[in-house]
C-alpha positions in Angstrom: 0.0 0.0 0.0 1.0 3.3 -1.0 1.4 6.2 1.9 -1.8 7.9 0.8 -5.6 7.2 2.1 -8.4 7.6 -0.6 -11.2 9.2 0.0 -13.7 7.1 1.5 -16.9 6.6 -0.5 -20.8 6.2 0.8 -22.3 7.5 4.0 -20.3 6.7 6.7 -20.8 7.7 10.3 -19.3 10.0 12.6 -17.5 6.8 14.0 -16.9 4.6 10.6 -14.8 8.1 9.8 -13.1 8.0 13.3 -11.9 4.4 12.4 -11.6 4.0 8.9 -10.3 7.2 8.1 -8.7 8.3 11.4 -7.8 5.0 11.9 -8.8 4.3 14.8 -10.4 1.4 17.1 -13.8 0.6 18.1 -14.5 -0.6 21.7 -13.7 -4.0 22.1 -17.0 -6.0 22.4 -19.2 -3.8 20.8 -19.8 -4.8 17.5 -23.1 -7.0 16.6 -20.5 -8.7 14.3 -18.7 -10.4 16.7 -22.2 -12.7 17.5 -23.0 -12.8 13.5 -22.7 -16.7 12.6 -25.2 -16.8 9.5 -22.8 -17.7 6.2 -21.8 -14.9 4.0 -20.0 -12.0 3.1 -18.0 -9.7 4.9 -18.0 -6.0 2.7 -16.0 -2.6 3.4 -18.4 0.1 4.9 -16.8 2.5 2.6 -16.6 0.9 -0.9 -18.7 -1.7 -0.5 -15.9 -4.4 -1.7 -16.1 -7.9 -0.6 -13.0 -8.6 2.2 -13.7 -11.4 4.3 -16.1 -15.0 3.7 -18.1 -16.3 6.8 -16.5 -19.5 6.5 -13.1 -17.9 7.5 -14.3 -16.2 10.7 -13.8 -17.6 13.8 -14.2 -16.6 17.6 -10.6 -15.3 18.7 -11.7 -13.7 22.3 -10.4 -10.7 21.2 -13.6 -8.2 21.2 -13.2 -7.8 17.6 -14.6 -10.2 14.6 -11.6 -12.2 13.7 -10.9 -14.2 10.3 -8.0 -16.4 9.4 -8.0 -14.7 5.8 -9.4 -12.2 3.5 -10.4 -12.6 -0.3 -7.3 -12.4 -2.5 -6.5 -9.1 -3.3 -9.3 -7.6 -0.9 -7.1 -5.8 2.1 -3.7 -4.4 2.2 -1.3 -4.0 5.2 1.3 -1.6 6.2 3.4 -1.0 9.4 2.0 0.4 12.4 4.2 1.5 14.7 1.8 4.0 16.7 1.0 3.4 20.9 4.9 1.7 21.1 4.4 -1.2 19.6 4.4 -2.6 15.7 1.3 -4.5 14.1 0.3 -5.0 10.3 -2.3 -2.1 9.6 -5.0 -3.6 7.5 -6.3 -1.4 5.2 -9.5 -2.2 2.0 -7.0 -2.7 -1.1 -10.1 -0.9 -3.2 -10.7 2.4 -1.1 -7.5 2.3 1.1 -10.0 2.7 4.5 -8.4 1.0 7.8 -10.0 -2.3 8.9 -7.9 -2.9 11.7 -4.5 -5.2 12.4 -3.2 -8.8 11.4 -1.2 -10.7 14.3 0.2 -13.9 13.5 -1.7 -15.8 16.2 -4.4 -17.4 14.5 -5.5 -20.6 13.9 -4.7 -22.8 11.0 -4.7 -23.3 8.3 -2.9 -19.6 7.8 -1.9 -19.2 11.7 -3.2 -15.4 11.1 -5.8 -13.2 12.9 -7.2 -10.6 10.9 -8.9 -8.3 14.0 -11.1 -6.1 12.4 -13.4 -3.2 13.5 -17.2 -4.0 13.1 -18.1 -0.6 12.0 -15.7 -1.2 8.8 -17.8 -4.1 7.9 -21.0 -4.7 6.3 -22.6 -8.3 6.6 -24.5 -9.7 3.3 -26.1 -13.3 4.5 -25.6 -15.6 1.4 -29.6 -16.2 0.4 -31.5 -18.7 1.4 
């Protein structure tokens, strides 16, 4: 990912901008997300792109919905050294908005832990 943020596109609220373009965190906990368990896709709150399937996310006890991988090509990460520590900045590859932070604590089979911020995420349950 380049240095630069693009705009961010749709109506976002006061706290989707905080985090996605200030990028900063929700609350742990707070996210309706973190309970969602239909199948189906996981879509930027910006751009509408598709990030993350159903089938990937998993219950991490972090306070943030956590996947073990995103759709190829969907996200984008760059160093975050902010608060005194360094973490993988996740970012939408289509409208550059933050997401959140990748650790490499996850399960298998990619041993990584996409922790993402709920208000970044849209849910579209795969029909019936």
């Amino acid at each position: 990912m380049t240095g630069k943020t693009a705009p961010l596109c749709g109506t976002l609220t006061p706290e989707q901008i905080r985090v996605m373009h200030g990028h900063g965190t929700e609350r742990p906990g707070s996210s309706p997300l973190n309970f969602e368990k239909r199948t189906g896709l996981y879509r930027c709150a910006a751009c509408n792109a598709p990030l993350f399937r159903s089938e990937t996310k998993y219950e991490s006890g972090s306070g943030w919905p956590s996947y073990y991988d995103a759709l190829p090509g969907a996200v984008e990460t760059q160093t975050d050294t902010s608060h005194g520590m360094t973490r993988l900045e996740v970012h939408c590859a289509s409208c550059k908005g933050h997401l959140g932070h990748v650790f490499p604590d996850g399960p298998r089979p990619t041993g990584q832990r996409y922790c993402i911020n709920g208000v970044a995420l849209d849910f579209v349950p795969d029909p019936a």
